[in-house]
C-alpha positions in Angstrom: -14.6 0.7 106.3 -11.4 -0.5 105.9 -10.4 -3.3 103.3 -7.8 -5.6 103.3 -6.0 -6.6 99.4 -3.6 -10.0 100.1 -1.2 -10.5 97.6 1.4 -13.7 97.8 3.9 -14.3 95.4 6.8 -16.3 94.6 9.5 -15.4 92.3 7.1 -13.0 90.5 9.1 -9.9 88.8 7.4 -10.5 85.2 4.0 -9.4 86.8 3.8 -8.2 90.1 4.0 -4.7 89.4 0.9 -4.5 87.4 -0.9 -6.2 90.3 0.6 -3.5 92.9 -0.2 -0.7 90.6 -3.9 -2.5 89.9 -4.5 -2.4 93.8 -2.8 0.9 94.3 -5.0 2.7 91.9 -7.9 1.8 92.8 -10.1 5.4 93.7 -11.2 3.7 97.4 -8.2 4.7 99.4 -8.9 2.9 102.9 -7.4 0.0 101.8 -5.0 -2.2 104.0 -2.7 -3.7 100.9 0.0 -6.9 102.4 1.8 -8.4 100.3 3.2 -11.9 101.7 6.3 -13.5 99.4 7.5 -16.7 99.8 11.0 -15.3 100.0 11.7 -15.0 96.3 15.2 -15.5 95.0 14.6 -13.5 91.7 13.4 -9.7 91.2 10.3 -9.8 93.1 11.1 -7.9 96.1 12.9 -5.2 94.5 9.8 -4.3 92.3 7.6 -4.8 95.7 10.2 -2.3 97.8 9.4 0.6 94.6 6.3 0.8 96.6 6.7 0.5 100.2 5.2 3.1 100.8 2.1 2.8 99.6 1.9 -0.9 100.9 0.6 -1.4 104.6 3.0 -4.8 105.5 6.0 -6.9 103.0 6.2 -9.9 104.6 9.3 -12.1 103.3 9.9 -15.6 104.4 9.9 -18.8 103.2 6.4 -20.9 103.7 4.6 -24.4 103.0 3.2 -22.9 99.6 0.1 -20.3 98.6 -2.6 -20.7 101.0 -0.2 -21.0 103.9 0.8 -17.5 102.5 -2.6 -16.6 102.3 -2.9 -17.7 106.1 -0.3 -15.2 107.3 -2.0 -12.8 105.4 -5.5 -13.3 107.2 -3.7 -13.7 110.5 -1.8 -10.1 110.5 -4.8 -8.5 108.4 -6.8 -5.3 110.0 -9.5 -4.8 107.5 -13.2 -5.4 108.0 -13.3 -7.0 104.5 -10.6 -9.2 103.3 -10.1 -10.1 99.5 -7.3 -11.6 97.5 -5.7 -10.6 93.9 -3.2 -12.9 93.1 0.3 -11.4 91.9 -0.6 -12.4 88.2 -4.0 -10.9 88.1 -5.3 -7.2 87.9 -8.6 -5.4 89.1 -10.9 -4.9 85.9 -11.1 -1.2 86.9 -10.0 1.2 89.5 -13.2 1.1 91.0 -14.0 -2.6 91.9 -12.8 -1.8 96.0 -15.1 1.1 96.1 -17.9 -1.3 94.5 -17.1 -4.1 97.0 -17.5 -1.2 100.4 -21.2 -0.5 98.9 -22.3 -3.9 99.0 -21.0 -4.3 102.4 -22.5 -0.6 103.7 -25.8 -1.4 102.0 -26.8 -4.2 103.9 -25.2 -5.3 106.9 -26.6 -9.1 106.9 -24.0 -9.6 104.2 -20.9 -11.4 104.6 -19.2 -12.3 101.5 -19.5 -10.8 97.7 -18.3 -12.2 94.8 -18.4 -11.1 91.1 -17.0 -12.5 87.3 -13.9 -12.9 85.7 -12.2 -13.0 82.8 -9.0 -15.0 81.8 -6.9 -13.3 79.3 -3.5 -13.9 77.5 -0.5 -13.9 80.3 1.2 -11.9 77.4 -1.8 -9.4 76.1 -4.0 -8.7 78.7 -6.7 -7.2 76.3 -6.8 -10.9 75.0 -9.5 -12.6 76.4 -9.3 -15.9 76.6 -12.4 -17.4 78.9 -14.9 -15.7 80.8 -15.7 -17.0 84.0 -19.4 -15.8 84.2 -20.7 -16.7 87.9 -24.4 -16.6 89.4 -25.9 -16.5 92.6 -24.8 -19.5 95.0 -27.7 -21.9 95.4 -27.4 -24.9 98.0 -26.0 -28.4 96.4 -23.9 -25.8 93.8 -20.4 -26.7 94.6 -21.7 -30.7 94.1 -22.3 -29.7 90.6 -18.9 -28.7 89.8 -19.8 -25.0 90.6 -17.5 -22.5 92.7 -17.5 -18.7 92.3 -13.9 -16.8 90.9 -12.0 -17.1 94.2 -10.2 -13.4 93.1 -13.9 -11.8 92.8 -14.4 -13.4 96.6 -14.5 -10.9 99.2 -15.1 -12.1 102.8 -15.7 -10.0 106.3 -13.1 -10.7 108.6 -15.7 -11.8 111.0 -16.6 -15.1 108.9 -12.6 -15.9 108.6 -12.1 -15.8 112.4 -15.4 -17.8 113.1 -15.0 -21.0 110.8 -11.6 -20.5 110.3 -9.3 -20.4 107.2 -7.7 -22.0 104.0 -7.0 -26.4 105.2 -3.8 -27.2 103.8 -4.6 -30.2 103.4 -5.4 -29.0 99.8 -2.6 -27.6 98.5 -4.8 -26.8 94.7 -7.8 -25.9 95.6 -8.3 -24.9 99.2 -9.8 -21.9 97.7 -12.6 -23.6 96.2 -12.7 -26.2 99.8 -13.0 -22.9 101.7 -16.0 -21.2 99.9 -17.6 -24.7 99.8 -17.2 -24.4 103.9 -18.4 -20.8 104.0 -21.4 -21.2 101.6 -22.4 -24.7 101.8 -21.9 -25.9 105.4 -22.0 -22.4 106.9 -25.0 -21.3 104.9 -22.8 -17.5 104.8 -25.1 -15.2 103.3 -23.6 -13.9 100.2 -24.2 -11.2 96.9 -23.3 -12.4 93.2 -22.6 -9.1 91.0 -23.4 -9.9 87.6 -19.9 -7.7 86.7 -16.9 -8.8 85.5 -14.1 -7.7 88.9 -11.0 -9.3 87.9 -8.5 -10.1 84.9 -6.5 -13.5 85.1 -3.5 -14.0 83.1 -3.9 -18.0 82.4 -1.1 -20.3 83.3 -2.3 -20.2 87.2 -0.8 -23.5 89.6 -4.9 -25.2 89.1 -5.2 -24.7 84.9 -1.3 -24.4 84.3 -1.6 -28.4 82.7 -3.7 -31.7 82.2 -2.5 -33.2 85.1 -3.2 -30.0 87.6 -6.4 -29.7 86.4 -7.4 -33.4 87.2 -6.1 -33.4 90.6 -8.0 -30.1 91.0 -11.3 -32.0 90.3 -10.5 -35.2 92.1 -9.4 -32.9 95.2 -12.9 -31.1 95.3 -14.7 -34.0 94.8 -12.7 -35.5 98.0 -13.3 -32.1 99.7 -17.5 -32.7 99.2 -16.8 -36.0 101.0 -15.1 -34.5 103.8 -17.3 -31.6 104.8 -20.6 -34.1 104.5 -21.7 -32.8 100.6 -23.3 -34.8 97.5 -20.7 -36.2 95.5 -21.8 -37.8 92.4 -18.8 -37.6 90.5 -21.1 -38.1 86.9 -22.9 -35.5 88.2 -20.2 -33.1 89.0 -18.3 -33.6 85.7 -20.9 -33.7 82.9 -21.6 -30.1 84.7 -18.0 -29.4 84.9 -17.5 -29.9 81.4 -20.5 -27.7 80.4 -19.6 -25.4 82.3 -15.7 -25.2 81.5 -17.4 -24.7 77.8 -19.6 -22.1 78.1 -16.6 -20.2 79.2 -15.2 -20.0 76.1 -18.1 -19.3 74.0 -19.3 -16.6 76.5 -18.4 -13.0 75.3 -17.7 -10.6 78.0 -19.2 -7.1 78.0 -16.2 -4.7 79.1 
């Protein structure tokens, strides 16, 4: 079973060699690894071309911002399961791929898995920051403020190519619009694993300030109105808030 790892970055050389070497380590080796940059003007590429050839497709050129880059790398993807690590982040351990192929080869009804994640220091990654602890998707969730870790979110190719892919029309949180489509309108069936997958350095383009973080909430709730979902916007951030809390009073077990 092959898997597909999409990377985009932009002007990325602090990080983006962690992430390659994250995916690239991992022990499951039929992995399909694209990396799509946004035509970066710093060091980005250069650390990218140190492993060409262990990556299956660079693609350079400029583009109308992350999920359009995301896009391309759906559209030119191979694998049976696509998922995404973002060029800041890193796999929690070299075996999260091999984890992801069980699910799928255990029980063929399934077509998207998703686990937890941590956030941790963008300087020290063995600072832990918040802990993004999911659970299993129940209908009405995503009206409660609920989404799962979009970097924990792997999807057959299948589902991508029958309701189609990131709207960008939602330039912050078209991840959280498309696993609202998947799970809520297209009742996807899907497998939480209560195991932490991921490690986000903070500082992404949704939490990076005050005022990305409310146009992240107003664009979701506007997103619940558009595909025909409950909307109650006390509703949504009382639970929001709880929620964003527990996260950092939850303690991770690495």
């Amino acid at each position: 079973m092959k898997v597909t790892i999409i990377t985009v970055c932009y002007n990325s050389e602090v990080y983006i060699e962690n992430c390659i070497k994250s995916v690239l380590g991992q022990t499951y080796k039929n992995i399909e690894f694209i990396i799509v940059d946004g035509f970066s003007t710093d060091g980005t590429l250069k650390k990218i071309k140190k492993y060409s050839e262990n990556i299956s497709r660079i693609l350079s050129e400029p583009d109308q911002g992350i999920y359009d880059a995301m896009n391309k790398g759906i559209k030119i993807s191979k694998g049976e399961i696509i998922g995404f690590l973002h060029s800041d982040d890193l796999y929690a351990n070299q075996n999260i791929i091999s984890k992801v192929v069980e699910i799928f080869k255990d029980d063929a009804s399934i077509d998207a898995c998703y686990a937890d994640l941590i956030y941790v220091s963008r300087s020290d990654i063995t600072k832990v920051i918040r802990y993004w602890k999911s659970n299993k998707f129940e209908k009405g969730s995503f009206s409660k403020g609920w989404s799962p870790p979009h970097p924990t979110f792997f999807v057959r190719s299948s589902v991508y190519k029958r309701f189609g892919t990131f709207n960008l029309k939602y330039p912050v949180i078209s991840d959280i619009e498309l696993m609202m489509r998947f799970l809520e309108l297209y009742k996807i069936k899907s497998k939480y694993i209560n195991e932490i997958w991921v490690k986000m350095r903070l500082g992404g383009i949704s939490n990076k300030n005050i005022k990305n973080i409310i146009k992240q909430n107003r664009d979701v709730l506007y997103a619940l109105d558009e595909n025909g979902l409950d909307n109650n916007i006390y509703t949504f951030y009382i639970n929001k808030i709880i929620s964003r809390l527990k996260q950092f009073v939850q303690k991770p077990k690495m």
